[in-house]
N, C-alpha and C positions, 0 to 999 in steps of 0.2 A: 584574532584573539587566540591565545594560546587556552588552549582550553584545561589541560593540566594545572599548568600555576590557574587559572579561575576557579579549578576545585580545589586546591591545596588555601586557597582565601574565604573557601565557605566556614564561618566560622564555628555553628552549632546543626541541631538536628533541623531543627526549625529554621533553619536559611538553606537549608539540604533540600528538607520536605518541597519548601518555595521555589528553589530551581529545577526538581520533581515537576512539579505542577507547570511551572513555564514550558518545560521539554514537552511534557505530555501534550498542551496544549499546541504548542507549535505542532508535532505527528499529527495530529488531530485536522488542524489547519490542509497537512499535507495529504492528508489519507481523503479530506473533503475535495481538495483539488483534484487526487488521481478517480477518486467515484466522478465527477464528471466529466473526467476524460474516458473512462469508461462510456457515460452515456452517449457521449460522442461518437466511441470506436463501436457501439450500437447501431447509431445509424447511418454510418458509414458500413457495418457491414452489412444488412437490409439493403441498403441503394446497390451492393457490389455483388448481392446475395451469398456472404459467408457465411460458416457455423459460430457460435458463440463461441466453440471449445475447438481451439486449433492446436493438438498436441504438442507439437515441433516447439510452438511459443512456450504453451506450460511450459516446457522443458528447459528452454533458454531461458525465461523468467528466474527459474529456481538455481539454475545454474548462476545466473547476474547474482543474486542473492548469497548466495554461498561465497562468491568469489568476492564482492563487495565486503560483507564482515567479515571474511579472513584479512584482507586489506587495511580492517578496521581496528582490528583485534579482536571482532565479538565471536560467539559462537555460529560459526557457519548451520549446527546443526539447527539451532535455535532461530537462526535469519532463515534455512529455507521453510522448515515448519509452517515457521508465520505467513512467509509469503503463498506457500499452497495453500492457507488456508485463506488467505484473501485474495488467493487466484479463482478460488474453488467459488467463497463468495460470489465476485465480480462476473465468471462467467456463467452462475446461476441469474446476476443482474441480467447482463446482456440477453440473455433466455428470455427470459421477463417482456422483456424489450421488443423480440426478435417474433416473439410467439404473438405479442400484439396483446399481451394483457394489464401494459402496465397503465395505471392508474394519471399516471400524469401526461400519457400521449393522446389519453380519452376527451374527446371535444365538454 
């Protein structure tokens, strides 16, 4: 799908708002699959005995992010923001996880 001509065919604000709400929902979708691959890289790093916050990655993380929306045409400054901050999120999850308090690994 050429996604250009798909938005030069959205005809009012209200067929706008609804392809809004589609995108949003699909991130959402996406952001639910990478939370549990996080839970995942949780207990993989327990069994391997890692820390939740392994700098190097942040850093590559933010870097993929920047370079990705330049690629994209978005604002790199704007992709890594977001992404430190759901880096920052995730590896407070993993914590959670790693410290043995999270609620859904309790018998």
């Amino acid at each position: 799908m050429n996604m250009k001509n798909d938005i030069d065919s959205i005809p009012d604000m209200a067929a706008l708002r609804a392809r809004i709400d589609q995108v949003d929902q699909q991130l959402i979708s996406l952001l639910a699959y990478r939370t549990r691959l996080i839970d995942h890289a949780a207990q993989i790093k327990a069994r391997e005995n890692l820390p939740a916050r392994i700098d190097d990655r942040v850093e590559q993380v933010a870097n993929n992010a920047r370079r990705w929306a330049a690629e994209q045409g978005v604002d790199p400054d704007l992709a890594e923001r977001l992404w430190r901050t759901m880096v920052e999120h995730f590896i407070a999850q993993e914590e959670t996880i790693l410290s043995g308090d999270d609620p859904a690994t309790k018998d």
